[in-house]
C-alpha positions in Angstrom: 0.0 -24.1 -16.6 3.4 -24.0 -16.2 5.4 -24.6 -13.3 9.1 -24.9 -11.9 10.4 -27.7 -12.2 12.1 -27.6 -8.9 9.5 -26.6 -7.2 7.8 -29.4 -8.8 10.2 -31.6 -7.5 10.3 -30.1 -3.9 6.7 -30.6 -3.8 6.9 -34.8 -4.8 10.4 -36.1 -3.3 9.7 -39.8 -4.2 9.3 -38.7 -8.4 12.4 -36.6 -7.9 14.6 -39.5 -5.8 13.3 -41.9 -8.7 14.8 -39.7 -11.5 17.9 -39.7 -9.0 17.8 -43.4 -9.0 17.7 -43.7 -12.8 20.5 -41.7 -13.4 22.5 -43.6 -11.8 21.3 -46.1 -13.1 22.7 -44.7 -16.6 25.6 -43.9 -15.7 26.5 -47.2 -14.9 25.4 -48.2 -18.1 27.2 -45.2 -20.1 30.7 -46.6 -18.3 30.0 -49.8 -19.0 29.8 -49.0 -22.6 32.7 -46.8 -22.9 35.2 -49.6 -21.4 36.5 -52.3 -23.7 34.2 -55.0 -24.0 36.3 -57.9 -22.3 35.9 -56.4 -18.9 32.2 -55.7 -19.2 30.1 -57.9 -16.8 28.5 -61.1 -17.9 25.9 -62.1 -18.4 25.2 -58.1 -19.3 21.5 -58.1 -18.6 21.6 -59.9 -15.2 24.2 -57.3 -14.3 21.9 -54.6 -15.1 19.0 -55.7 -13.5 21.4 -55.7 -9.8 22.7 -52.7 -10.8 18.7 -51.5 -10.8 18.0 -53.5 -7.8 21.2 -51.9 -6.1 19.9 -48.3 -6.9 16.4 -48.4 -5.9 16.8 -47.6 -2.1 17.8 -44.1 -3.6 14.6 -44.2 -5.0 13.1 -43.9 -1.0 15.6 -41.7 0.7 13.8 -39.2 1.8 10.2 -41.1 1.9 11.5 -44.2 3.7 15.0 -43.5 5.3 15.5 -46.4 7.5 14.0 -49.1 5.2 16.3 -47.5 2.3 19.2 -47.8 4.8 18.2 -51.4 5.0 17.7 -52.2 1.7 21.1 -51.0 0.7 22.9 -53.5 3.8 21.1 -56.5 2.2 22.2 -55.6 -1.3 25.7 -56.6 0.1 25.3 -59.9 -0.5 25.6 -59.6 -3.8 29.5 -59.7 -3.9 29.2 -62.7 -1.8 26.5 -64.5 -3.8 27.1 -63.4 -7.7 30.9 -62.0 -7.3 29.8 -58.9 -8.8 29.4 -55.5 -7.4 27.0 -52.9 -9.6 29.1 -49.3 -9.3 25.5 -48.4 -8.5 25.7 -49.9 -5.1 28.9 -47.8 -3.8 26.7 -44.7 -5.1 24.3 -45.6 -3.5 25.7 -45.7 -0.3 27.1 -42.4 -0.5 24.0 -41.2 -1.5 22.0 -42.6 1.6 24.7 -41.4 3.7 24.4 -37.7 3.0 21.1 -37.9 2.5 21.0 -38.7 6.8 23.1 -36.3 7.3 21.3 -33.9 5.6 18.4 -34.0 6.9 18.8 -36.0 9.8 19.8 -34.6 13.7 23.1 -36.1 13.9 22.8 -38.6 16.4 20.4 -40.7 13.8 22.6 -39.8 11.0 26.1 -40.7 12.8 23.8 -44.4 13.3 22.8 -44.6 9.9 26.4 -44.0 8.4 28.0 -46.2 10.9 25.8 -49.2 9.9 26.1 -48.6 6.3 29.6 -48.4 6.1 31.3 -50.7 8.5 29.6 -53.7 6.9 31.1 -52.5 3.4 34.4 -52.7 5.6 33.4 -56.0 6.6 32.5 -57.3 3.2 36.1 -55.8 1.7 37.7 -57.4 3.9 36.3 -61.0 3.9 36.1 -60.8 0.2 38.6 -59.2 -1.7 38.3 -58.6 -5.4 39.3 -61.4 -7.4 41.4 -60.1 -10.5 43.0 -57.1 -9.0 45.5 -58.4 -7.0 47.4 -55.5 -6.5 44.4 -54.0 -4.4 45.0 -55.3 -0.7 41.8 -55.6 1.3 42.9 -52.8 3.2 43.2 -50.9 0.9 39.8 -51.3 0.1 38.9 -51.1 3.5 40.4 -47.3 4.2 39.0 -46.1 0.7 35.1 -47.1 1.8 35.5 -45.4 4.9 37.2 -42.4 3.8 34.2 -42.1 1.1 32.2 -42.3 4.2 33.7 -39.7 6.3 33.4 -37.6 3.1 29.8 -38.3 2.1 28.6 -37.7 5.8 30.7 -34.0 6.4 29.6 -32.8 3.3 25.9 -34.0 4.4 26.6 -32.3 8.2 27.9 -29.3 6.4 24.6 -28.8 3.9 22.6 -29.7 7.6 24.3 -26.7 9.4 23.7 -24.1 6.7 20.2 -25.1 5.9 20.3 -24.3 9.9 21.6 -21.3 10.0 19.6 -20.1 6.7 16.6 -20.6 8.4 17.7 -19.1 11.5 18.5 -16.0 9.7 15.1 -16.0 8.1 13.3 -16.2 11.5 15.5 -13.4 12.9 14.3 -11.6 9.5 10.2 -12.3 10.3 11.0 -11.3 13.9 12.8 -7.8 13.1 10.0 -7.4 10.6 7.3 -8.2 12.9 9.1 -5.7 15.4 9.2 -3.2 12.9 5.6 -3.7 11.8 4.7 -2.9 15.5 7.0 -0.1 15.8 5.1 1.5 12.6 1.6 0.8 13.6 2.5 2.3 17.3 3.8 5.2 16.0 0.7 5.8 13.4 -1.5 5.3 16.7 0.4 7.6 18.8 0.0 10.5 16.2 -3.0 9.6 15.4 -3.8 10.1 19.2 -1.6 13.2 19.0 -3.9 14.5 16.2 -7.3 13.9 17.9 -5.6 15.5 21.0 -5.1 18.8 18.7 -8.3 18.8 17.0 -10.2 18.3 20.1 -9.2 21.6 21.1 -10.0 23.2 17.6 -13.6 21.9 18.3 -13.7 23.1 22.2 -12.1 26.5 20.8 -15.1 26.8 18.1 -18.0 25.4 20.6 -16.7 28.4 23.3 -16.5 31.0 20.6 -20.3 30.2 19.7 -21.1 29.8 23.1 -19.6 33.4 23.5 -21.3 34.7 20.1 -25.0 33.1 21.4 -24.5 34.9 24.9 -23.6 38.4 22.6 -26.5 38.1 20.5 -29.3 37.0 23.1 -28.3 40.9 24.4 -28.0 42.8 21.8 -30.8 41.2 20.1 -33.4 44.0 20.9 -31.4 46.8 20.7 -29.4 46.5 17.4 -30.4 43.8 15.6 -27.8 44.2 12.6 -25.2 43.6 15.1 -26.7 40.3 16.0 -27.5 39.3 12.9 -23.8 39.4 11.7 -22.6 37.6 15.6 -25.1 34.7 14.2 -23.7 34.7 10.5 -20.4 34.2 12.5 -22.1 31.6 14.8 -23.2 30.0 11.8 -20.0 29.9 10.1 -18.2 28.6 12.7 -20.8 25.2 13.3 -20.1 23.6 10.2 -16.0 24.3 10.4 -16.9 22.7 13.8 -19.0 19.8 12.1 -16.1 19.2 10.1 -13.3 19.3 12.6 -15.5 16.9 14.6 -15.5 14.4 11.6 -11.9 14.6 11.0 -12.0 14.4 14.6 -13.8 11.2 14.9 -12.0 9.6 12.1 -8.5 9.6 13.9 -10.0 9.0 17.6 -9.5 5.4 18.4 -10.6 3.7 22.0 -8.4 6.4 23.9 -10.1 8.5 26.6 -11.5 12.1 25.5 -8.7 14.6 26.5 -9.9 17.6 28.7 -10.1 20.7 26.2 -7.9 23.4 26.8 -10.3 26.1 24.7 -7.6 28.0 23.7 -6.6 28.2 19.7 -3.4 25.7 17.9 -0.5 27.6 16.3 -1.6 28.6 12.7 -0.4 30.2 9.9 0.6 33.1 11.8 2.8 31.2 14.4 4.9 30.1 11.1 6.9 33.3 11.1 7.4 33.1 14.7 8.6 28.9 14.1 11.1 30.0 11.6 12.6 32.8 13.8 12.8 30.2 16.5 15.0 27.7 13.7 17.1 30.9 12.9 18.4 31.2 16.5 18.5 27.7 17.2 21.8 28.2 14.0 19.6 27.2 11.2 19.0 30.5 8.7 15.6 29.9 6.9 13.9 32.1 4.6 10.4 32.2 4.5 7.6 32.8 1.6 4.5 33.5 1.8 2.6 33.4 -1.5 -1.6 34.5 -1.9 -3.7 34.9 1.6 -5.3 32.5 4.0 -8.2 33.4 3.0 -11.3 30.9 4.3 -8.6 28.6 6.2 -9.9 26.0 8.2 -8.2 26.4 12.0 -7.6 22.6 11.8 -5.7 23.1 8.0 -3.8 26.0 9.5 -2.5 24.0 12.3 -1.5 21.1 9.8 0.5 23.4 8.0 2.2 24.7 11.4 2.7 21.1 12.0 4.5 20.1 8.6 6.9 23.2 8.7 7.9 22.7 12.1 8.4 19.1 12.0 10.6 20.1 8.3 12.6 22.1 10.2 13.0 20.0 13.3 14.2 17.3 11.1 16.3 19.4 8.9 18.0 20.6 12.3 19.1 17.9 12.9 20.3 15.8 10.3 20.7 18.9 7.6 24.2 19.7 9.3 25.8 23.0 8.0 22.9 24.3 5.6 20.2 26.8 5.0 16.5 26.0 4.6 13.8 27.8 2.5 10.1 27.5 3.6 7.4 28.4 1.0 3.7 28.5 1.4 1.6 28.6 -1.2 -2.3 29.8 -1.0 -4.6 29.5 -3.6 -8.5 29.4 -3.8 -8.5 25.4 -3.4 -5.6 24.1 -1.9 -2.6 25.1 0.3 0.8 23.9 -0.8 3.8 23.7 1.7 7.6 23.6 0.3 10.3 23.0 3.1 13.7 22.3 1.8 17.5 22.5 3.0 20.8 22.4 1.4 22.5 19.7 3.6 23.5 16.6 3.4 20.4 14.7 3.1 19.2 11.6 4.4 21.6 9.1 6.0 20.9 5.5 6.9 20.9 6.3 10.5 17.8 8.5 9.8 15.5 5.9 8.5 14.3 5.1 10.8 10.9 4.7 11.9 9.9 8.0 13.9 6.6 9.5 14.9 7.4 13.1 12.1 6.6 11.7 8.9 4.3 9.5 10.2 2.6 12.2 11.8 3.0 14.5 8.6 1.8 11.6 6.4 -1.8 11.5 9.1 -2.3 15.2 9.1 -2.0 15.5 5.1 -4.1 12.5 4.7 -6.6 13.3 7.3 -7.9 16.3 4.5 -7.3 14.6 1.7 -4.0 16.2 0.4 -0.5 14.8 -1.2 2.7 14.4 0.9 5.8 14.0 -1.0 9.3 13.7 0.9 12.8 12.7 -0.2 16.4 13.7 -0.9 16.7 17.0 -3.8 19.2 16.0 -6.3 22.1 17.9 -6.0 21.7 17.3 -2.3 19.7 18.0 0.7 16.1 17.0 1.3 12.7 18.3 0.4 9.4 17.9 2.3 6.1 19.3 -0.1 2.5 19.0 0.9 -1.0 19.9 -0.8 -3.8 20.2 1.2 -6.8 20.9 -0.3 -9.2 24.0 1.4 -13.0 24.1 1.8 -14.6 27.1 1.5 -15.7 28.2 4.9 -18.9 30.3 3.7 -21.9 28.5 1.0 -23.7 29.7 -1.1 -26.6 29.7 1.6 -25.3 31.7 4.0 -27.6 34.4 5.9 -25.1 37.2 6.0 
């Protein structure tokens, strides 16, 4: 299986602080080898074997911290005790020195660079190198802790954007959790909307067969065709209502039952009325009617009110300067809504999350049709649905 090998390393910092410690390790070595041969360190293997010494701390720099910091300090004895000082060691240093300040608050890491490099002050000074006599001690002295100032900022700065990096990517999760909520409240409040709606399809249909019965149980005796065709209806209008009540119950959630107002939604017939409305409100709309209604659910005619009036609400008010068309479509299965505008389309600003699609995406979904919305090309926007219809009458009806 293969893998990243950074991640690989992220996941086991002591194998990747090793690798670290061995290349510095050859470095060393590959300068060594590329100066001439009087100047290189005798005995040669004894110098390698500090230089290996002086580099392992590196090894535990982010496992062990404070014992690396430790290590490195004692390795300073070596220009005291061997007059030699591995190249590794001054690395090393730096190394541990932004690695504190890296990763470190910077009170511990302002400690740990403090007692790394004033002893390498200390040692400079009490033990200046022998052949270079034209490198004073203090020299030496301002050059360590310049390459300690250096090694600790640089650490500081890497701290502070790591810092702010993650800052920015909890603000992210937040906004994203706040949208999330924003979404899912606005699905429930349609969906609450909805129920509200169809509630009063079903209290409409329940009084009309209430109605019907109290017609038939009259004229029952006395013309009997007459109340045969007042139960056809009757019978007719239970399963739309069987239906609405499982669309009904499908979008209900844990919110109180609203009181019925038994009086019929806008329909298809309210559409003409909607776009004469959008024509004096400045907006000139044309409207198509293709086919008939035919066996129209109440509860699909009132989803196509909805979608055409939320279109034009919306196109109202972000369209600008435009004209709309608003075609409906009737065939013997399905029901197609077309609302489009000529204006400028979509902007940023109108992204957002608001209760009309979402409410346009519930209806169409709640019978099992398509909802497809988005800028035309050319310019302007488009809103088409498909809503597939279910034949009122079966094939057992008594009529």
């Amino acid at each position: 299986m293969s893998t990243d090998p950074r991640e690989w390393l992220r996941r086991r910092p002591l194998a990747g602080d090793t690798l670290l410690a061995a290349g510095l390790v050859l470095a060393e070595v590959v300068l060594t080898l590329l100066t001439p041969p009087e100047f290189w360190p005798r005995p040669l293997p004894a110098a390698l074997g500090w230089s290996v010494l002086c580099a392992a701390p590196v090894a535990l720099r982010r496992v062990a911290p404070w014992p690396a910091v430790l290590a490195a300090l004692a390795s300073l004895v070596l220009p005291i005790t061997i007059d030699v000082a591995p190249t590794t060691q001054s690395l090393t240093f730096v190394v541990l020195t932004y690695t504190m300040a890296a990763y470190r608050p910077v009170r511990p890491a302002l400690v740990a660079a403090v007692a790394l490099w004033l002893p390498v002050a200390a040692v400079n000074t009490l033990v200046p190198p022998e052949g270079l006599p034209q490198i004073s001690s203090a020299y030496l002295v301002a050059n360590s802790l310049l390459v300690g100032i250096v090694s600790f900022s640089v650490g500081r700065t890497l701290h502070a954007r790591r810092s702010s990096t993650e800052a920015l990517r909890e603000r992210a999760r937040t906004a994203e959790a706040n949208q999330r909520a924003l979404a899912e409240q606005a699905v429930a409040d349609e969906r609450r909307r909805i129920a509200r709606e169809l509630h009063d399809v079903v209290a409409h249909h329940v009084s009309v067969m209430g109605v019907l019965a109290t017609g038939v149980r009259r004229v029952l005796r006395r013309d009997p065709d007459a109340a045969d065709e007042a139960i056809g209806t009757i019978e007719e209008t239970s399963r739309a209502t069987l239906r609405e009540l499982r669309r009904l119950l499908d979008v209900l959630r844990t919110e109180a039952e609203p009181a019925a107002e038994l009086a019929p939604q806008p329909g298809i017939a309210g559409i003409e009325a909607l776009t004469e409305q959008v024509r004096e409100a400045g907006l000139p709309v044309t409207l198509t009617v293709a086919g008939t209604p035919g066996a129209l659910e109440e509860g699909e005619a009132l989803t196509v009110y909805r979608i055409v009036q939320e279109a034009l609400t919306n196109a109202l008010k972000h369209a600008g300067a435009a004209t709309a068309q608003v075609r409906v479509s009737f065939a013997a299965d399905a029901v197609e809504v077309e609302v489009t505008d000529t204006g400028r389309g979509p902007t940023p600003d109108t992204h957002r999350i608001g209760h009309g699609l979402v409410g346009m995406r519930e209806r169409v979904g709640l019978y099992g049709g398509v909802l497809r919305t988005g800028p035309r090309p050319g310019g302007g926007y488009r809103v088409y649905a498909r809503i597939p219809v279910e034949p009122l009458v079966d094939g057992g009806s008594s009529r």
